[in-house]
MMTF fields as JSON, N, C-alpha, C and O atoms, coordinates in Angstrom:
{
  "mmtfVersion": "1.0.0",
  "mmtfProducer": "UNKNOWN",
  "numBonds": 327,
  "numAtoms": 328,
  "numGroups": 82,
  "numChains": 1,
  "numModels": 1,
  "chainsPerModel": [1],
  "groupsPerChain": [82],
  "chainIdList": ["A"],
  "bondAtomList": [4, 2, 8, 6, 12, 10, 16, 14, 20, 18, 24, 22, 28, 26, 32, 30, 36, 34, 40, 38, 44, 42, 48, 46, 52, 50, 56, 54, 60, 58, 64, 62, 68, 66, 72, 70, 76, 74, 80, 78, 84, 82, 88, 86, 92, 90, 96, 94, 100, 98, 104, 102, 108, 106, 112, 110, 116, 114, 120, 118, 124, 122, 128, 126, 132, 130, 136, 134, 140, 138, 144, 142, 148, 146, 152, 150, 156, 154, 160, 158, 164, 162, 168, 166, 172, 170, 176, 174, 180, 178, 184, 182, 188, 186, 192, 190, 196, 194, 200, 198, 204, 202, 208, 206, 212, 210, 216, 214, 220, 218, 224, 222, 228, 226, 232, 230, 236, 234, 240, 238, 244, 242, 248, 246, 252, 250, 256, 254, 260, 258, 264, 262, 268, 266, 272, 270, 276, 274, 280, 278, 284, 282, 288, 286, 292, 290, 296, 294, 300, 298, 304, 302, 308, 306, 312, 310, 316, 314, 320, 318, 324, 322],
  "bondOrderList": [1, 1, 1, 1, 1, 1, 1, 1, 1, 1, 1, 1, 1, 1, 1, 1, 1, 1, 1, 1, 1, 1, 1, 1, 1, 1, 1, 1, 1, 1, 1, 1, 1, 1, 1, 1, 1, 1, 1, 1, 1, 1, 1, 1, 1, 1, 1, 1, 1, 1, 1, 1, 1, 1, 1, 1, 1, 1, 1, 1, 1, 1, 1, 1, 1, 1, 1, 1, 1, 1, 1, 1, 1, 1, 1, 1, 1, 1, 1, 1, 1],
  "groupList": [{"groupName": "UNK", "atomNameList": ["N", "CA", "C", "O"], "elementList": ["N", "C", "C", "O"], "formalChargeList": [0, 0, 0, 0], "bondAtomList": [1, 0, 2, 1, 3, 2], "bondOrderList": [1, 1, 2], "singleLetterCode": "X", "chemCompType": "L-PEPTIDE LINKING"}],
  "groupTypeList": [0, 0, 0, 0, 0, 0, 0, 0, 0, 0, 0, 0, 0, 0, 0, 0, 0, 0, 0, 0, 0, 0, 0, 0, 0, 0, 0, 0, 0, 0, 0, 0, 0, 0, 0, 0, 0, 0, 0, 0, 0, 0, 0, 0, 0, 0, 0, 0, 0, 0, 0, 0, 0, 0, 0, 0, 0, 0, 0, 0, 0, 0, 0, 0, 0, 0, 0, 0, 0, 0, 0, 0, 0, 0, 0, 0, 0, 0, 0, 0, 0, 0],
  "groupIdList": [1, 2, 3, 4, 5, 6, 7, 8, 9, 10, 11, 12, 13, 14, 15, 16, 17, 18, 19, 20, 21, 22, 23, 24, 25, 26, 27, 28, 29, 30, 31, 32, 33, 34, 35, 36, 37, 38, 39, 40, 41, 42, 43, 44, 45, 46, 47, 48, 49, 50, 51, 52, 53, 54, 55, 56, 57, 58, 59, 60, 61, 62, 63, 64, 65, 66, 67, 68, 69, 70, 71, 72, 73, 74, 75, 76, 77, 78, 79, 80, 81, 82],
  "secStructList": [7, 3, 3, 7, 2, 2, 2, 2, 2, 2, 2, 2, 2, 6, 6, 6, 7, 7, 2, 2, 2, 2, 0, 0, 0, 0, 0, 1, 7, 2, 2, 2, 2, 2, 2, 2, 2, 6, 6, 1, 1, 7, 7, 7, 2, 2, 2, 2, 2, 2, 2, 2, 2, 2, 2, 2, 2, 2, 7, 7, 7, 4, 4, 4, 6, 3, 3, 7, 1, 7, 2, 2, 2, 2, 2, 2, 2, 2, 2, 1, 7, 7],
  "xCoordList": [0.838, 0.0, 0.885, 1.716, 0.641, 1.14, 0.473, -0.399, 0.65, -0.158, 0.438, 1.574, -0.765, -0.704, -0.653, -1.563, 0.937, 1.147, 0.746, 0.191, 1.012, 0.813, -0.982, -1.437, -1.824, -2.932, -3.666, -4.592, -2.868, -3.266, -2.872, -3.751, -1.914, -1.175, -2.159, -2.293, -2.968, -3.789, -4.852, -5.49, -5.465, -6.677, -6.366, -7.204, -5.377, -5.723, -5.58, -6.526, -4.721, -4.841, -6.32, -6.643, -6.971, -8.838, -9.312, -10.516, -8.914, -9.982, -9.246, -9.837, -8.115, -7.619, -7.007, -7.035, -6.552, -6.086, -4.877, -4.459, -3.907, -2.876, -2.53, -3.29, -1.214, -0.88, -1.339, -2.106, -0.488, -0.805, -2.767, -3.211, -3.295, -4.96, -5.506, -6.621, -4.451, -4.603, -4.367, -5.267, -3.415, -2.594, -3.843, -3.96, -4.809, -5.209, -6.512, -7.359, -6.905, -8.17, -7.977, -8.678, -7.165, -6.26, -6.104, -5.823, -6.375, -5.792, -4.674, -4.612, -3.342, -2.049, -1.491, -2.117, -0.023, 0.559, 1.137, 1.359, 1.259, 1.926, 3.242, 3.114, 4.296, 5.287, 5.575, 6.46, 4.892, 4.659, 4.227, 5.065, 2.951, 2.475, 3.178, 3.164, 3.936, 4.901, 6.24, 6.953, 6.343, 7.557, 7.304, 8.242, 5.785, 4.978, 5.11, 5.431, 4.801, 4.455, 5.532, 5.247, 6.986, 7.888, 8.688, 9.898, 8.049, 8.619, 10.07, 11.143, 10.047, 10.902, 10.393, 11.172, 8.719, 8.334, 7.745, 8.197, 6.781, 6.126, 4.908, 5.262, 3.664, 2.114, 1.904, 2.276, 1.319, 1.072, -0.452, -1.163, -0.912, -2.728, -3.158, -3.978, -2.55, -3.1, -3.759, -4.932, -2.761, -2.823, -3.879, -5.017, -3.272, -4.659, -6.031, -6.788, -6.583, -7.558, -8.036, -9.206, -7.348, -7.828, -7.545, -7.662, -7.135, -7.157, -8.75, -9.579, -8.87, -10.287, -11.752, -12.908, -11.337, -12.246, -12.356, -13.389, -11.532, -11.553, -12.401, -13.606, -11.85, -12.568, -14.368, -14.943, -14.729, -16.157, -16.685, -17.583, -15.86, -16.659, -17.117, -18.166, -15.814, -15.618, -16.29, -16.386, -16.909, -17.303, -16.568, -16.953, -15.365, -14.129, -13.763, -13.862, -13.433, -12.724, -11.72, -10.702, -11.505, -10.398, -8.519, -7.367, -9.72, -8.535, -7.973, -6.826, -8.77, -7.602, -6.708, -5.971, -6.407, -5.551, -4.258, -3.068, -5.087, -3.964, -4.048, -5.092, -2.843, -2.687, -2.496, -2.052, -3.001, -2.787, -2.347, -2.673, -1.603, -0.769, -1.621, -1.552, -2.699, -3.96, -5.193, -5.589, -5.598, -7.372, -7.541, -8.085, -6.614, -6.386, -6.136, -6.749, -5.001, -4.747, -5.489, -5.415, -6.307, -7.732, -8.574, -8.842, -9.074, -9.488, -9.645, -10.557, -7.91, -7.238, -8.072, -8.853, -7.842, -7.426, -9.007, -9.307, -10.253, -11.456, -12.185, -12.904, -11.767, -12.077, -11.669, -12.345, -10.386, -10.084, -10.272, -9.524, -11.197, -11.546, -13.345, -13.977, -13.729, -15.399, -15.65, -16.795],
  "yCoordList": [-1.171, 0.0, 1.237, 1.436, 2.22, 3.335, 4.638, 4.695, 5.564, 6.822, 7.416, 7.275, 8.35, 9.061, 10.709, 11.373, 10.903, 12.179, 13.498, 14.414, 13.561, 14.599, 14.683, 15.813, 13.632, 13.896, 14.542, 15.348, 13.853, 14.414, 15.812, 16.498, 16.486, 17.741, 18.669, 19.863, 17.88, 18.755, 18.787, 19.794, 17.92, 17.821, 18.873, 19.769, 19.149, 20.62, 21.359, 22.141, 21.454, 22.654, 23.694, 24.881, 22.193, 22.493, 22.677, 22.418, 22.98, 22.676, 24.244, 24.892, 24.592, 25.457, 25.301, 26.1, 23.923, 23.335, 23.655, 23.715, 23.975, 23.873, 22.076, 21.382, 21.656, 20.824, 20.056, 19.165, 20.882, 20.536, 20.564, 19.424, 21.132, 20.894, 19.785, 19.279, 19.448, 17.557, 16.732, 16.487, 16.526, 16.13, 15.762, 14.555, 16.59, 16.731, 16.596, 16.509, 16.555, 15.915, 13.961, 13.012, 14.031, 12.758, 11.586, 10.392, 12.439, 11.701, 11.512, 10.884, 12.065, 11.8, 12.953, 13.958, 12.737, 14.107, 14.189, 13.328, 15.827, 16.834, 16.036, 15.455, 15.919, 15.548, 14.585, 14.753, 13.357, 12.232, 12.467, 12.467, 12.722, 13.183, 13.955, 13.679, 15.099, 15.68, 14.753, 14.974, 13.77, 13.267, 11.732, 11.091, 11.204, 10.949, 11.384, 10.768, 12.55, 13.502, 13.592, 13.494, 13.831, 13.635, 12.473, 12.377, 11.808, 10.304, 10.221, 10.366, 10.008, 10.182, 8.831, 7.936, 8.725, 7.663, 6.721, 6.625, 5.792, 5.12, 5.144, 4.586, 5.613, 5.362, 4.457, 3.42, 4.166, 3.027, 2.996, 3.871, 1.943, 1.399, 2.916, 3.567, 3.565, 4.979, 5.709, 6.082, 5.897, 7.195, 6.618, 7.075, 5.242, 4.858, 5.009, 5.592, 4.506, 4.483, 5.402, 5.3, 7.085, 8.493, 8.817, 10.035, 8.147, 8.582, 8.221, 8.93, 6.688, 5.985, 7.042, 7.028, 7.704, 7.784, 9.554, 10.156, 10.135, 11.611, 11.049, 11.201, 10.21, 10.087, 9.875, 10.917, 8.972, 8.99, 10.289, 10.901, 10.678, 12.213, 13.157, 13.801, 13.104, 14.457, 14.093, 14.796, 12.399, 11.792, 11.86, 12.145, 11.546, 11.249, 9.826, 8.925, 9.613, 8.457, 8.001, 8.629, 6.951, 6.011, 6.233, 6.643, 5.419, 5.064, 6.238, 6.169, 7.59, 8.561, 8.911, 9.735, 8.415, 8.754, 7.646, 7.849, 6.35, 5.322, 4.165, 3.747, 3.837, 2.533, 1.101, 0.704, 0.727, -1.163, -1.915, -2.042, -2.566, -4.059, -5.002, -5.763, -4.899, -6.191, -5.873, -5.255, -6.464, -6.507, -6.359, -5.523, -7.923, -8.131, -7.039, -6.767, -6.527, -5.467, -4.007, -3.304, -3.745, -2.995, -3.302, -2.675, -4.736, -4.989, -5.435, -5.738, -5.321, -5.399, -4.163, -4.257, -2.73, -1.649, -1.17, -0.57, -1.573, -1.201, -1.323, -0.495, -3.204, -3.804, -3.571, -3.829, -2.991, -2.784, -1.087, -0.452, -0.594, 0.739, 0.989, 1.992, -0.33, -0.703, -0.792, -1.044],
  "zCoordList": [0.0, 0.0, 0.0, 0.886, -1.219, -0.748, -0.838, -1.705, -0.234, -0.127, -1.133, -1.585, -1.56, -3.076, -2.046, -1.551, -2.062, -1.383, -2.136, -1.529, -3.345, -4.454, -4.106, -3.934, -4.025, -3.678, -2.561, -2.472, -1.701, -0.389, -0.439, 0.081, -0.852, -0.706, -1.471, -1.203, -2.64, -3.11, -2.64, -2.948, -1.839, -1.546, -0.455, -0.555, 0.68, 1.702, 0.543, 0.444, -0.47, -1.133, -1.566, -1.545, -1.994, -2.622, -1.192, -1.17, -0.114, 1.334, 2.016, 2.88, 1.539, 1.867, 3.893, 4.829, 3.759, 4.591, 4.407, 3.251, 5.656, 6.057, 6.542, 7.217, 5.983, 6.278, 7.977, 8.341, 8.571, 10.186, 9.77, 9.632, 9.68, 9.502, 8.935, 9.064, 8.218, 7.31, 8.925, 9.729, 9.03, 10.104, 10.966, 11.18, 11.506, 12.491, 12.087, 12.976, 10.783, 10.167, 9.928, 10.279, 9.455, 9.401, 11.022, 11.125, 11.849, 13.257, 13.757, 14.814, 13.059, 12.941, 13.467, 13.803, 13.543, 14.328, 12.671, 11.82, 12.707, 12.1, 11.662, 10.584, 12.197, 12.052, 11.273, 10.434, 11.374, 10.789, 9.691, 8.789, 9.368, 7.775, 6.897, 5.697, 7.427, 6.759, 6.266, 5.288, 7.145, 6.449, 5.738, 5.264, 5.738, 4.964, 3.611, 2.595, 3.805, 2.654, 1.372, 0.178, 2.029, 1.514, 1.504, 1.706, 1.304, 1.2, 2.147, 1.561, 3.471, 4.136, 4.749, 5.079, 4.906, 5.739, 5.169, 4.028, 5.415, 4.519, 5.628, 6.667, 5.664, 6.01, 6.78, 6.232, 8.234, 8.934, 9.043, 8.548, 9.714, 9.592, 10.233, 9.585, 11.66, 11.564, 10.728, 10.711, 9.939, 8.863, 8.032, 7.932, 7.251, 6.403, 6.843, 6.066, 8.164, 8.57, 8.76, 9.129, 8.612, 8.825, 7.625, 7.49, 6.415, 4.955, 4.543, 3.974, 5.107, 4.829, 5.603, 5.18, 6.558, 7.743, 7.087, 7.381, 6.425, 5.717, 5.022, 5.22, 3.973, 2.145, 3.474, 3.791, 3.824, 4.104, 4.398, 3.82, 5.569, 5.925, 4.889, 4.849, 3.792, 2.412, 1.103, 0.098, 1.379, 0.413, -0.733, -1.868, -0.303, -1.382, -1.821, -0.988, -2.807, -3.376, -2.731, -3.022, -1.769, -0.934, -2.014, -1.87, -3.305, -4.195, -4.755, -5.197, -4.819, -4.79, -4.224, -4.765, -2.874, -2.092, -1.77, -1.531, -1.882, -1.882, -3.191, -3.692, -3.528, -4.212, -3.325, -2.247, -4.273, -3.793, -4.376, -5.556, -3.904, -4.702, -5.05, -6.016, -3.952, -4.13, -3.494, -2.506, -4.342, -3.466, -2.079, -1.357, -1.828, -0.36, 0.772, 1.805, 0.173, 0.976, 1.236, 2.244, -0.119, 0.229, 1.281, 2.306, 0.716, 2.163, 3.526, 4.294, 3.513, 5.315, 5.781, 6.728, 4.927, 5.472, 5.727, 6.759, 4.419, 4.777, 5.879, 6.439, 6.328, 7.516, 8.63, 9.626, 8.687, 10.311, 10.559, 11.303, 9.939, 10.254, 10.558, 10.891, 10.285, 11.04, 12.236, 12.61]
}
């Protein structure tokens, strides 16, 4: 699984979100998402599950925000956020 950072970066852009305001819409600390962001880190079930738990609230598309290697792994990430 990997997070589609260019997306996320645009999506505060269209919300007129400040990063830290992702962060904290997200469930995640600041710090982390930023280096997320810049591929410094790689995304843990956290973050996904507040990528999954945004897209519902904003009625956004999941798969805009992340890729998948497999089905499977879509739906690790759908299921453990019920």
């Amino acid at each position: 699984m990997n997070i589609k950072a260019a997306a996320l970066i645009q999506l505060a852009e269209s919300r007129s979100w400040t990063i830290p305001k992702l962060a904290e819409r997200l469930g995640v600390d600041y710090s982390y998402l930023f280096r997320v962001l810049n591929n410094e880190k790689k995304g843990g079930a956290k973050l996904f599950a507040g990528i999954y738990r945004l897209c519902k609230e904003e009625n956004l598309s999941f798969d805009d925000y992340m890729e998948f290697e497999t089905l499977e792994a879509f739906n690790q990430i759908k299921n453990s956020t019920r």
